[in-house]
GUROKOL-283183 format. One record per residue (C-alpha): y, z, x; residue number from 1. Coordinates in nm, 3 decimals, decimal comma. Example, Ala and Ser with C-alpha at 12.3 -4.5 7.8 and 13.67 -1.06 7.14 Angstrom:
[r [-0,450; 0,780; 1,230]; 1];
[r [-0,106; 0,714; 1,367]; 2];
REM end
This chain:
[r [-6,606; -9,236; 17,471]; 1];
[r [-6,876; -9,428; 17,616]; 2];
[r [-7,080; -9,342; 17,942]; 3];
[r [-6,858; -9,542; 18,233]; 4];
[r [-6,562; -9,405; 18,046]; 5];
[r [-6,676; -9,052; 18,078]; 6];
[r [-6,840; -9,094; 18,462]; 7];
[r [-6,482; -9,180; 18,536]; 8];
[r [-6,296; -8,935; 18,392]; 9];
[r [-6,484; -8,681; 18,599]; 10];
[r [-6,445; -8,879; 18,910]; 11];
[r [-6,088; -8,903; 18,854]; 12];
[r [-6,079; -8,511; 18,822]; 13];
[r [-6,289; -8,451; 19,067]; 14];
[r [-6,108; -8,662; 19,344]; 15];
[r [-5,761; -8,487; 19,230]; 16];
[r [-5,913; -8,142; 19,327]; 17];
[r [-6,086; -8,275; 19,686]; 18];
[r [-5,776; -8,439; 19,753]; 19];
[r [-5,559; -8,126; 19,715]; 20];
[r [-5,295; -8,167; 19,960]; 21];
[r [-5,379; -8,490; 20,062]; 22];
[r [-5,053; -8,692; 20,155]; 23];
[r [-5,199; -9,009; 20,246]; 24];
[r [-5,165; -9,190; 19,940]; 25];
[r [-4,823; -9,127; 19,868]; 26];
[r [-4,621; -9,228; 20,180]; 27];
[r [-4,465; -9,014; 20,444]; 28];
[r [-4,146; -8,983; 20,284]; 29];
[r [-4,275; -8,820; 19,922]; 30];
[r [-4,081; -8,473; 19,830]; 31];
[r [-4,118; -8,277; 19,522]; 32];
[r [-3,805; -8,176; 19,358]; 33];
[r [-3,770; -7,892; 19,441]; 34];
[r [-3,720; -8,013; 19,820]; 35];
[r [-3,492; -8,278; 19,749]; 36];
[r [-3,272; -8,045; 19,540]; 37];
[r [-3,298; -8,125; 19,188]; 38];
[r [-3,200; -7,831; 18,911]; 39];
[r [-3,480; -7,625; 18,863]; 40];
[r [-3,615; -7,584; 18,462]; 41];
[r [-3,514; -7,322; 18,268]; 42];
[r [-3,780; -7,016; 18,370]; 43];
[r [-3,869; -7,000; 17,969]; 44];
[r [-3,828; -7,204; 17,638]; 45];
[r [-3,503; -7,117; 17,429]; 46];
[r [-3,592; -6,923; 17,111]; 47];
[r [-3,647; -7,204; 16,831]; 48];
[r [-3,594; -6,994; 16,576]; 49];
[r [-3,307; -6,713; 16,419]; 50];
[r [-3,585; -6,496; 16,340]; 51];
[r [-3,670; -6,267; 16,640]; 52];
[r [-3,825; -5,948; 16,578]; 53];
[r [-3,820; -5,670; 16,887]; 54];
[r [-4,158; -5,524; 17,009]; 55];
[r [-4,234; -5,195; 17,121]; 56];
[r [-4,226; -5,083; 17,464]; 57];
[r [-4,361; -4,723; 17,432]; 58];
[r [-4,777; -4,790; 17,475]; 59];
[r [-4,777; -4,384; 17,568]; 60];
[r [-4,961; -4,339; 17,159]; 61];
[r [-5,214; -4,642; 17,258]; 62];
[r [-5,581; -4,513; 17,357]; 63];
[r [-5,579; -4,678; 17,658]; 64];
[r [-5,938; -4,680; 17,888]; 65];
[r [-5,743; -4,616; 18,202]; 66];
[r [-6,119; -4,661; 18,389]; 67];
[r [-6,071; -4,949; 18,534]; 68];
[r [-6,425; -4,982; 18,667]; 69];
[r [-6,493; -4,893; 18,310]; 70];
[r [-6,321; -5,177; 18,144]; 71];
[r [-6,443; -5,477; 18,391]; 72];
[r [-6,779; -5,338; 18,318]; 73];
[r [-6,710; -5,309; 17,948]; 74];
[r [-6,576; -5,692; 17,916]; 75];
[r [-6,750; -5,936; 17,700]; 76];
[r [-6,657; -6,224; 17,530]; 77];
[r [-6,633; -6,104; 17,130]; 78];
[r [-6,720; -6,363; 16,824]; 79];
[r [-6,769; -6,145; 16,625]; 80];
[r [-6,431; -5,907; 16,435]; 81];
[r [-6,412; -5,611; 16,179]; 82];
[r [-6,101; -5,741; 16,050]; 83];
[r [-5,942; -5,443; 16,060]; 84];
[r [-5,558; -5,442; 16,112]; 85];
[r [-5,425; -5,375; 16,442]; 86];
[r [-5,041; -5,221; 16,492]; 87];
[r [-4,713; -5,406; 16,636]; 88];
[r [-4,771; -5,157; 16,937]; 89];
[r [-5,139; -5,278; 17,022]; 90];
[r [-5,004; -5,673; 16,985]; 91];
[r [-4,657; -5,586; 17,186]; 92];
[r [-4,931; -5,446; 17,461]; 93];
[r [-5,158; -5,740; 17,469]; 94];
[r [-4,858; -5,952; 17,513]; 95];
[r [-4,712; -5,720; 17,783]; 96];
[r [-5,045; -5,704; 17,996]; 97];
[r [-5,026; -6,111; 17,988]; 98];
[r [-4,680; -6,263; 17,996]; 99];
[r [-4,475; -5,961; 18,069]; 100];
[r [-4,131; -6,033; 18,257]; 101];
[r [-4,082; -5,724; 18,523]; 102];
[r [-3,773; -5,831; 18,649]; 103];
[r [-3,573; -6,193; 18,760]; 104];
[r [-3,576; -6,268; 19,097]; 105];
[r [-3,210; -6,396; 19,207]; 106];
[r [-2,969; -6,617; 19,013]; 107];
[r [-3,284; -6,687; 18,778]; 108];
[r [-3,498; -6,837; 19,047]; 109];
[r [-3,824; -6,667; 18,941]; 110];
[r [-3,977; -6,414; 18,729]; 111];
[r [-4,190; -6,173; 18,808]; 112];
[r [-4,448; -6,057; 18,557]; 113];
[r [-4,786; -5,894; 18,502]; 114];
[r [-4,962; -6,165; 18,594]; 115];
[r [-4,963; -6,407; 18,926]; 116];
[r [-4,858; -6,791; 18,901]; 117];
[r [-4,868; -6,983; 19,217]; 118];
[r [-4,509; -6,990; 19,361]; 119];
[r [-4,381; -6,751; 19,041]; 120];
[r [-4,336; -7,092; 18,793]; 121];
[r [-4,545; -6,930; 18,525]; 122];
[r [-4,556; -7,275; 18,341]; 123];
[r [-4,704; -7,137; 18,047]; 124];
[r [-4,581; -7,058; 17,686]; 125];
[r [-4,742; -6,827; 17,442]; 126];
[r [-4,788; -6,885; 17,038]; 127];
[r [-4,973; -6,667; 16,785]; 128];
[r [-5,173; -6,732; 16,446]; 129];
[r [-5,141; -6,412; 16,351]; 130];
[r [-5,351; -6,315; 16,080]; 131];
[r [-5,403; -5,933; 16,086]; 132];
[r [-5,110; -5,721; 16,230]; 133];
[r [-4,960; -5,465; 16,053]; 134];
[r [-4,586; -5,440; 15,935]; 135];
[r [-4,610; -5,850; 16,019]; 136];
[r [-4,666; -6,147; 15,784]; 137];
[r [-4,917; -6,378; 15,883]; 138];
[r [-4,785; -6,680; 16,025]; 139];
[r [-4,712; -6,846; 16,321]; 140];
[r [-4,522; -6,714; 16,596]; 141];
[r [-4,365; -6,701; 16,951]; 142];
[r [-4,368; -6,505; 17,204]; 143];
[r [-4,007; -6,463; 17,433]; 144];
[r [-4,054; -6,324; 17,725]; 145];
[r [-3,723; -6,277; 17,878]; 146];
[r [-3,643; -6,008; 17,540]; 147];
[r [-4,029; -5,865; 17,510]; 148];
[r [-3,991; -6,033; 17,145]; 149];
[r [-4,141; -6,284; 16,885]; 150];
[r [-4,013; -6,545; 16,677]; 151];
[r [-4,128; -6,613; 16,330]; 152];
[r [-4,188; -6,967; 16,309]; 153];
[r [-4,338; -7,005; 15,989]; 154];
[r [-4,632; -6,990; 15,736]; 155];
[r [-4,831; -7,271; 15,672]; 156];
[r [-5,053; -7,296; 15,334]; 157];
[r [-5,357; -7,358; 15,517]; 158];
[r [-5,332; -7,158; 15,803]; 159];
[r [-5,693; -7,095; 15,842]; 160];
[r [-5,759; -7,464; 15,841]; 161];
[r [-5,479; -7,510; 16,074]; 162];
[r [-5,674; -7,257; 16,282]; 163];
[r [-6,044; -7,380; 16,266]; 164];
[r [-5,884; -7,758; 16,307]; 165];
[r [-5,719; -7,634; 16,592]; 166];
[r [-6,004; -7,496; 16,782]; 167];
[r [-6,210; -7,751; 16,713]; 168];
[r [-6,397; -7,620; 16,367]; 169];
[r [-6,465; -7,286; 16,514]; 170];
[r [-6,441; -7,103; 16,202]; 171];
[r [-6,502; -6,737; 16,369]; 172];
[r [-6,209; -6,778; 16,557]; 173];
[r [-6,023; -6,754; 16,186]; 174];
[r [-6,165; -6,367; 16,153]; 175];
[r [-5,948; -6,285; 16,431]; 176];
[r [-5,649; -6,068; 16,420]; 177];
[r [-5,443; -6,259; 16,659]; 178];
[r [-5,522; -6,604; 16,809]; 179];
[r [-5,329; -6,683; 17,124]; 180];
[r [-5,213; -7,032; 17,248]; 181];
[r [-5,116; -7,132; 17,549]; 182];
[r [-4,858; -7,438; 17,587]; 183];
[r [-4,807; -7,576; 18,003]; 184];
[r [-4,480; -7,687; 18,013]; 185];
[r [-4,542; -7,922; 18,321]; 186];
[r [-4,191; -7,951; 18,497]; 187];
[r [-4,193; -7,598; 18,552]; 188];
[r [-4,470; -7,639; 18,808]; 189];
[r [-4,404; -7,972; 18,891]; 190];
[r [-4,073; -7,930; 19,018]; 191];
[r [-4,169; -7,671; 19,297]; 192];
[r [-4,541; -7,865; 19,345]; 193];
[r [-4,554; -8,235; 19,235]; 194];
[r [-4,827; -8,411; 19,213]; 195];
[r [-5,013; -8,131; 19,295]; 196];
[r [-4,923; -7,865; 19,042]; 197];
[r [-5,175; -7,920; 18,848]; 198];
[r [-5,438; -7,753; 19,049]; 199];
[r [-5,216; -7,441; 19,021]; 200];
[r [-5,134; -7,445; 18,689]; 201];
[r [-5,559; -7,456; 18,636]; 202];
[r [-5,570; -7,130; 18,814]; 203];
[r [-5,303; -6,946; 18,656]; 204];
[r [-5,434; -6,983; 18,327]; 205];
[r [-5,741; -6,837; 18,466]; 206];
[r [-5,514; -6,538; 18,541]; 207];
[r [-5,322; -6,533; 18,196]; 208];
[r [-5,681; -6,492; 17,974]; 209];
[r [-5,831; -6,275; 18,210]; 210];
[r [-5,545; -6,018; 18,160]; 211];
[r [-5,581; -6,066; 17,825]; 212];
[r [-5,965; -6,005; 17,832]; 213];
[r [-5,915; -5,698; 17,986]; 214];
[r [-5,618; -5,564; 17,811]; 215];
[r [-5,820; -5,623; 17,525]; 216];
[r [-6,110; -5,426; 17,592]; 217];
[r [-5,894; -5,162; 17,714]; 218];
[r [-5,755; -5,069; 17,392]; 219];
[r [-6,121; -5,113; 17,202]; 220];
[r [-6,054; -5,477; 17,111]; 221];
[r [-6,226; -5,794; 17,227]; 222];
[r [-6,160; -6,162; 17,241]; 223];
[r [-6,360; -6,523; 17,321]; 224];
[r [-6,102; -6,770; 17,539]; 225];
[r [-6,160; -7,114; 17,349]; 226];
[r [-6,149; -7,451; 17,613]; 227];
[r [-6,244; -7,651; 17,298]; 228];
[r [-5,881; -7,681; 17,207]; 229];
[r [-5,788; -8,030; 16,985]; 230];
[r [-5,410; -8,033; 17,152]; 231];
[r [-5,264; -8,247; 16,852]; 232];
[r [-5,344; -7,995; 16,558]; 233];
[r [-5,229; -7,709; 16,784]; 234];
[r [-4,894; -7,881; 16,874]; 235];
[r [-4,795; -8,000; 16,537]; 236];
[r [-4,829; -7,662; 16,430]; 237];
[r [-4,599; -7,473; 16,707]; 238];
[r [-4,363; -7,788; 16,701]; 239];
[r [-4,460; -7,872; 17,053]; 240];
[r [-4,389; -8,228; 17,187]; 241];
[r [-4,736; -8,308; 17,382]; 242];
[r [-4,551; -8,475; 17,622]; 243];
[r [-4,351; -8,213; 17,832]; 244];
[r [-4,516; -7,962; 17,671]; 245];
[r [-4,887; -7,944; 17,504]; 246];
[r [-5,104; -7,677; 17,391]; 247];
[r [-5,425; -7,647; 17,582]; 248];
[r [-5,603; -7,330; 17,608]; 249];
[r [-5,635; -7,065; 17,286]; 250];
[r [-5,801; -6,723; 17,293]; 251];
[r [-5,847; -6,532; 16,953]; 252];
[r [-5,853; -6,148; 16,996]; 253];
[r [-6,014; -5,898; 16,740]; 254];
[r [-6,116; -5,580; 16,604]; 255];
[r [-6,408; -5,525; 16,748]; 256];
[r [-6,777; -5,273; 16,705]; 257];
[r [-7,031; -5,238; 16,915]; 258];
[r [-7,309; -5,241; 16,609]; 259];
[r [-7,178; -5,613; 16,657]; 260];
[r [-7,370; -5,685; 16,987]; 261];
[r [-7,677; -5,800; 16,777]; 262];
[r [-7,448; -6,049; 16,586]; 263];
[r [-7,295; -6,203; 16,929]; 264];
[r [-7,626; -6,263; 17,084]; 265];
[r [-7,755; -6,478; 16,805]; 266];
[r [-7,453; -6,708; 16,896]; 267];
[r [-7,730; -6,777; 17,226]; 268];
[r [-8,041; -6,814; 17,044]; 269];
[r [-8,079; -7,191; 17,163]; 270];
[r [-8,141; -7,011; 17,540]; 271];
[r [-8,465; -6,855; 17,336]; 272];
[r [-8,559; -7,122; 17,184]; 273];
[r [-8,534; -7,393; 17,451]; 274];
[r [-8,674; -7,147; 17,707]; 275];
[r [-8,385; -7,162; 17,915]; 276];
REM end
């Protein structure tokens, strides 16, 4: 992408965010769909598979840091895994803490889960590359919500190329026990917000990793959340259309040792060397 190309992308994106709210350029009598009273999309995708396997629910056996002040302090973006195996219990938790449904608000108008979403749309959907869980076979996956379950969607034979592709040639990210993706499927938003559901959909995903971040570390684990996210690879993998739906934000999650520390800070040696 050349230089005007780029200078304009960012003034596109950065007029879409000033302009928040902004009903001037689309005429007096624009409505979002939700106002006019169009059907609202389904809260969640449909399973898209046969092969659903229940999680647990019990986290009472997990060694959970219950100090909060403890775990914010404690947070740190982790590179670096043991490759240890984690249990069904410590994934089921992680996917609790971030995607968790709580309960349906009237004739399936909302959910409510463990994390916020701006007007309760929660337009996300979340897919493994799980590499390192016991009792599961590494593979691809996805998560349902509605049933606190995951669906085997299958193993590819390069799966750690799929992975590193995927994330841009990150190869770390392919020591990771589990790496998450997150899919937007737009409508979900868009029907309640627009044109402007974009801005919330940023800031909820913002909520989703930061649960996840913190769930992590409160069970001993630790995770990097990955921006540099090549949407194609990712959505030919999960059989996700890129149109309605695309992959966009991926967060591996590991065993992790604090011996490691040394390790992760190489990963900023150009600050030492450039005298930042």
């Amino acid at each position: 992408m050349n230089e005007e190309a780029v200078r304009s992308r960012i003034k596109l994106g950065r007029s879409f965010l000033t302009k928040f709210g902004d009903m001037e350029d689309l005429g007096e009598d624009y409505d979002t769909d939700q106002y006019l009273g169009k059907p609202q999309p389904p809260l969640c995708k449909a399973p898209m598979t046969d092969k659903a396997i229940d999680l647990p629910t019990d986290f009472s056996g997990l060694a959970v840091d219950n100090d909060f002040l403890h775990v914010i302090n404690s947070r740190r973006s982790h590179r670096v895994y043991t490759q240890e195996p984690i249990s069904l219990t410590q994934l089921s938790y992680l996917l609790w803490c971030t995607q968790g449904v709580q309960s349906v608000r009237g004739h399936a108008y909302a959910t409510l889960r463990t994390v916020p979403s701006g007007g309760a749309r929660h337009a996300f959907e979340c897919y493994m590359a799980i590499m390192n869980v016991s009792g599961l076979e590494p593979g691809l996956y996805h998560y349902l919500p509605m049933k606190h379950r995951i669906e085997f969607l299958g193993r590819p034979d390069d799966m750690e190329g799929i992975v590193s592709a995927s994330v841009c040639q990150q190869n770390w990210a392919c020591k990771a026990n589990v790496v998450f993706y997150y899919s937007c499927v737009f409508y979900r938003a868009e029907w309640r917000y627009g044109v402007w559901a974009h801005a919330p959909i940023l800031m909820d995903s913002g909520h989703v990793t930061e649960n996840l971040y913190l769930a992590a570390t409160s069970i001993g684990m630790g995770g990097c959340a990955i921006a540099a996210v090549d949407p194609k690879t990712a959505n030919d993998a999960f059989g996700v259309d890129g149109a309605e739906e695309t992959v966009f934000y991926a967060m591996p999650v590991g065993t992790v040792k604090p011996e490691d520390r040394a390790e992760e800070d190489e990963f900023y040696a150009f600050v030492r060397e450039q005298g930042l």
